[in-house]
N, C-alpha and C positions, 0 to 999 in steps of 0.2 A: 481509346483507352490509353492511359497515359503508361511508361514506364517509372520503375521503381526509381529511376534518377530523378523524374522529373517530378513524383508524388515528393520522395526525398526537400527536392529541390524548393516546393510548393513550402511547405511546413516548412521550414525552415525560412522561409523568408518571410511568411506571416506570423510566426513567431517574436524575429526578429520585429517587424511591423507591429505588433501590437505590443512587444513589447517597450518601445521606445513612445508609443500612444501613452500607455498605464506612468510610464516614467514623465513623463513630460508634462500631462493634464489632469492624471489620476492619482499618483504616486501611490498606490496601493503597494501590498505585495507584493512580488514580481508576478510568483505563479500565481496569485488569489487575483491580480488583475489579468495574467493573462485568460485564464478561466471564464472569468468575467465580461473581457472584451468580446472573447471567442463566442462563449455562450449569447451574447448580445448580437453579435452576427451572425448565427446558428437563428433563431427566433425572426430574427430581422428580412432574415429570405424566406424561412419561410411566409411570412406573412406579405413578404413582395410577390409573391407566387401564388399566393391567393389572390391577392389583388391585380396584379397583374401578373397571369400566366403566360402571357405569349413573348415575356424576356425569355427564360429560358438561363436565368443565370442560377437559380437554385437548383434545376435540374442536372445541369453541370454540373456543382461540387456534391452534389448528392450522389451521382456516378463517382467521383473521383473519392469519394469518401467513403465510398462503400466498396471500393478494391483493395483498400485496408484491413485487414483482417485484425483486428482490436488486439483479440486475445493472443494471437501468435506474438503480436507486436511487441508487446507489453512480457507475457510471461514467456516466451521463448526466445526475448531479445532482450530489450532495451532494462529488465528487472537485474539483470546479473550483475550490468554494473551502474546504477543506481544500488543497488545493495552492498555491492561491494564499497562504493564510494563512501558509502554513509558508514560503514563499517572501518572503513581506512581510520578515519577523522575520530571512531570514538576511545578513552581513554578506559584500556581492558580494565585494569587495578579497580579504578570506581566504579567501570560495573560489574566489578567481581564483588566489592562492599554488596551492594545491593542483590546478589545472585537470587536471595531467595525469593524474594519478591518477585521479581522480573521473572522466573519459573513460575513461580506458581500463577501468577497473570497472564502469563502467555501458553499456559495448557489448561490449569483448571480454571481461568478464566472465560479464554476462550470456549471451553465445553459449555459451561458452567450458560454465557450467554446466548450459545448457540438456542439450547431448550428453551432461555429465556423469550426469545425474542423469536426464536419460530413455534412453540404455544402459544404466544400473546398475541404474532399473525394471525396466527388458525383460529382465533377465539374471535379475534377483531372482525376478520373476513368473513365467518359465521354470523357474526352481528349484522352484517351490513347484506347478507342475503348472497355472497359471493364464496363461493365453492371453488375450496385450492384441499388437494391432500395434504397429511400431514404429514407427510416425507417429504412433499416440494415446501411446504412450508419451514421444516428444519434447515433444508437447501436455502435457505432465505436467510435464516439465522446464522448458516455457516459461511456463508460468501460474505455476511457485512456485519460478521462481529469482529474478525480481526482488523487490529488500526495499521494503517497504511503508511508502513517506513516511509514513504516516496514524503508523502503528505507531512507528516509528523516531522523526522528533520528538516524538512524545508520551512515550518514553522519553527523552530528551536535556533535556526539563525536570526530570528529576527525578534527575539523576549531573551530576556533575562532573568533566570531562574537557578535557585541553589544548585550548587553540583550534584549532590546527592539527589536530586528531584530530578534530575536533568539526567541521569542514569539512567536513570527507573523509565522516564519516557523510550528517551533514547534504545537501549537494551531490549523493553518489552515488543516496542514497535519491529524491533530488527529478527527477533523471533519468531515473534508469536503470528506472522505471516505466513510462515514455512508451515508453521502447525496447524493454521488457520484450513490452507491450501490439503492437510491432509485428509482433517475433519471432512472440507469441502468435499473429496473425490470419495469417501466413503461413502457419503448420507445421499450426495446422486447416485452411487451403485445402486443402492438400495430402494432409493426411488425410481429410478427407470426400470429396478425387475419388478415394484411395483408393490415394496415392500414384504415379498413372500417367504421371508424368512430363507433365503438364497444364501444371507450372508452373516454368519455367528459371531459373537464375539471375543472367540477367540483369535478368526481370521483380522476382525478390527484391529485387534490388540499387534498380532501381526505386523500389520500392514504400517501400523500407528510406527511401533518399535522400530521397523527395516528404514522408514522413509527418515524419520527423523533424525535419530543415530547412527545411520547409517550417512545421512549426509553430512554429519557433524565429523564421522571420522574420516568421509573425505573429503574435507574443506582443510582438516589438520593436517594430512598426508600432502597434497598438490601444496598447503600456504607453506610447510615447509620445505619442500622441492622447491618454494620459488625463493624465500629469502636463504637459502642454504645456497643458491647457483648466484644471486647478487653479491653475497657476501666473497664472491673468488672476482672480484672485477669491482673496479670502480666507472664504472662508463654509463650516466645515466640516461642517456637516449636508450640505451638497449636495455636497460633495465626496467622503463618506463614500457619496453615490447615486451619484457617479461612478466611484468604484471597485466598489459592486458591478453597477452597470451595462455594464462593460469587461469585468470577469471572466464575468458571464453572456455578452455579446455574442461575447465572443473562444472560449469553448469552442463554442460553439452555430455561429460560423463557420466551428471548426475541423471539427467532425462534419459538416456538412454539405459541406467540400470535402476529406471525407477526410483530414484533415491530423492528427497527433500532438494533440488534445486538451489530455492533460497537459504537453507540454511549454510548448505555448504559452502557459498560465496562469501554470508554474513562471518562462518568462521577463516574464511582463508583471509578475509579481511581484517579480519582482528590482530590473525598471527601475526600478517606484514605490517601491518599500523604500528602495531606496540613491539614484539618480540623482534620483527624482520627490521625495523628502524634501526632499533639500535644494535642488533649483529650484522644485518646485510647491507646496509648505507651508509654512505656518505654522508657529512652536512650537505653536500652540494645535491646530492642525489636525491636527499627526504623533502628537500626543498623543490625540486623542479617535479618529481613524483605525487609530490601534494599538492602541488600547485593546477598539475597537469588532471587529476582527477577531481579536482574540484571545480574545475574548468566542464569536463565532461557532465558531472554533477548538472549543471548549472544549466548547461544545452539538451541535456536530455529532459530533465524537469519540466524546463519550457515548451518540449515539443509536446510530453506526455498531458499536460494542463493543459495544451489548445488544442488536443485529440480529444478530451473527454468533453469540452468545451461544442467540440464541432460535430462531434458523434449524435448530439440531435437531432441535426440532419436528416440520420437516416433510421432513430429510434421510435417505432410506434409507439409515442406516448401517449394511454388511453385516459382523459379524464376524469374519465365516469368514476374511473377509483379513488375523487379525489379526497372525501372527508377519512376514508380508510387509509390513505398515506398519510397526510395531515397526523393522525395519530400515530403513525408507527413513530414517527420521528421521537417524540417521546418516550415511546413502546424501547429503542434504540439505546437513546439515554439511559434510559432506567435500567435495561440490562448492562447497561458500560457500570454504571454505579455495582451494580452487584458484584461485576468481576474486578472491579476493582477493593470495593469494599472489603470484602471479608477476607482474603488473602490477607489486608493491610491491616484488619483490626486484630485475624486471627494471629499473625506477627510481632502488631504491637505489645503482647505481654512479654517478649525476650529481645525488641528495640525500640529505640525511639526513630519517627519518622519526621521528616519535615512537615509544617504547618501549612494546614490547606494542599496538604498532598492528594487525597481524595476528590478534590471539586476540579483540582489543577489535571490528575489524571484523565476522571472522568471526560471534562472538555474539551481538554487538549487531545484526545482520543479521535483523529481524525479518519477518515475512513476516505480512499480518492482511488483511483485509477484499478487498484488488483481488483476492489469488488466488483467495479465497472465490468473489468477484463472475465470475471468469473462468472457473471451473470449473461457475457456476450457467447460467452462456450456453452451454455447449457444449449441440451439439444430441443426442438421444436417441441412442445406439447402449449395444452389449453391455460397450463398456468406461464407460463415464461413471459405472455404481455403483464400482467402482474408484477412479478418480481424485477420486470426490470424497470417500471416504472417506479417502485418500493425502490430501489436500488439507485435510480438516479435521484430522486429526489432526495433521499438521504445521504448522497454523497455530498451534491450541491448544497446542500443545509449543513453538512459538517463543513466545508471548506471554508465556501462564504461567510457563512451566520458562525457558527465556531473562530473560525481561522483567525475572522479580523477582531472577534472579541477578547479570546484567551487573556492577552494582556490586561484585561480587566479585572478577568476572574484572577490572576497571579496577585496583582495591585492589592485586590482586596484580602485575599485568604491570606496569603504567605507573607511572613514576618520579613519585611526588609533589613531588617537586620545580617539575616542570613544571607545576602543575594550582594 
């Protein structure tokens, strides 16, 4: 059994390694090649291990890979500052332009897909002679409707798109996870007591209100304790410990009083990016501060993409479901069009939005690592090979097949004029 330095140690240098592969021969992505490489070495043993089993070299990182614990990894670590970082970098003002949209997509959208896309499981699944409840099947719709900050800005460095478009991505992605995550933990309540009406919708409504806005008011409280203590000192080393010391303290308070997590990083990020720049820093300070968590950005990304990558490994992925995943992917789409759709048309009678925003949305809508992370926590039952099979395959199909296209879809829809 290895220790945490040396699993640590491990990723990290295969990271690096595969990173420098994709640059050098690939030039992909960074993250959509590292993904890619990882995932190609994930397939690669295993099938050296069927062919020949007595290496022994798949059953190593399959050990070593499954003392990982995905979901703690991700949601109890490595998300707070990935969110916060992506939160640093975005520009509040433009996406306050866009507030309403970004709202209404990142909760009534969110809902709105969730029904979509775990009915059209349960309907799918029924066709094909394959029995999942329709609680674990909502659970299906609730872990992989919301789009994936991690995934989505790390696509948004690399297109060029209106500003006003680039909000609306940016913004809805940075939310509508938090909400995503709430939806999530309700619809498993209610499926693991097995639907018995345990849990009313008032308690929903509850639990919706306390986690979200509750973690929104303290993400406001900790971001201003932090750019309010920068603001009495000009010394960016220590300032740069006081932002990652707020983002650890502020996630770590949210888990413990139950409150939305991501949101409240996404808002302390906001405060310090825009509001704490210009009262609590320096030019010298915003510069090595920005610099410094775009750095972290950039090393976390890479290890979270050749985790999702390598997590093959150790994930029974059952075949037999294959023409019923095959469709979901579509089934996916279709719900993204909805939550995106009607929010935007319902809107357009009192603004004008940018051209090819709908298709630009839609597919830009990537989904990577939280739904991964959300579908590794669910607990044991008869549907969970299911959904997590539904669940990779639709991540891998938004990242790759999505990721490296978008730019085509912006090409074609959106008015270059505007960009």
């Amino acid at each position: 059994m290895l220790s945490l330095f040396e699993i640590a140690s491990l990723l990290l240098a295969l990271s690096a390694f595969f990173g420098w592969i994709n640059h050098v021969f690939f030039k992909l992505p960074h993250t959509i090649g590292l993904l890619m490489i990882s995932l190609f070495a994930s397939l690669s043993m295993l099938l050296a291990q069927k062919l020949f089993p007595w290496i022994g070299l798949t059953e190593t990182f399959q050990s070593i890979i499954g003392q990982i614990d995905f979901y703690s990894t991700v949601m109890e670590g490595m998300l707070a500052f990935l969110l916060f970082a992506g939160a640093l970098h975005v520009n509040f003002d433009k996406m306050a332009d866009q507030k309403w949209p970004i709202l209404l997509m990142a909760t009534f959208g969110v809902v709105l897909s969730t029904f979509i896309v775990g009915t059209g499981f349960w309907l799918l699944a029924g066709l094909f002679g394959i029995d999942i409840p329709y609680a674990w099947a909502l659970v299906f719709g609730a872990l992989i409707s919301p789009t994936d900050p991690v995934a989505v800005l790390s696509l948004l460095k690399s297109v060029n798109i209106p500003q006003a478009l680039e909000a609306k991505i940016a913004g809805e992605s940075l939310f509508n996870d938090g909400v995503g995550v709430v939806v999530f933990t309700i619809i498993v309540a209610i499926a693991v007591s097995g639907g018995d009406g345990g849990i009313d919708f008032g308690h929903v409504a509850e639990l919706f209100v306390v986690e979200a806005i509750g973690g929104a008011v303290l993400g406001l409280i900790t971001g201003w304790i932090a750019y309010r203590a920068m603001a009495t000192m000009d010394e960016y080393t220590l300032e740069i410990l006081i932002s990652l010391g707020i983002v650890a303290a502020t996630y770590a308070i949210a888990l413990r009083l139950h409150l939305s997590g991501p949101i409240a990083v996404v808002v302390t990020g906001l405060l310090l990016g825009n509001r704490g720049k210009v009262v609590g820093m320096s030019e010298k300070t915003a510069e090595h501060l920005f610099a410094f968590w775009h750095l972290i950005d950039e090393i976390l990304n890479s290890v979270l993409f050749l985790l999702i990558g390598l997590e093959i490994l150790i994930v029974a992925i059952d075949p037999s479901f294959g023409w019923l995943i095959i469709l979901t992917i579509p089934l996916v789409l279709a719900a993204r069009f909805a939550a995106v759709a009607l929010p935007i048309l319902t809107l357009s009678r009192f603004r004008t939005f940018t051209s090819g925003a709908i298709p630009v949305l839609t597919w830009g809508g990537l989904r990577g690592g939280i739904s991964v992370a959300l579908v590794l926590s669910l607990p044991d039952n008869e549907s969970k090979p299911l959904l997590l099979t539904a669940t990779f395959a639709v991540v891998l199909f938004s990242v790759i097949v999505q990721g490296l296209t978008v730019k085509k879809v912006i090409a074609r829809t959106v008015d270059n004029n505007l960009i």
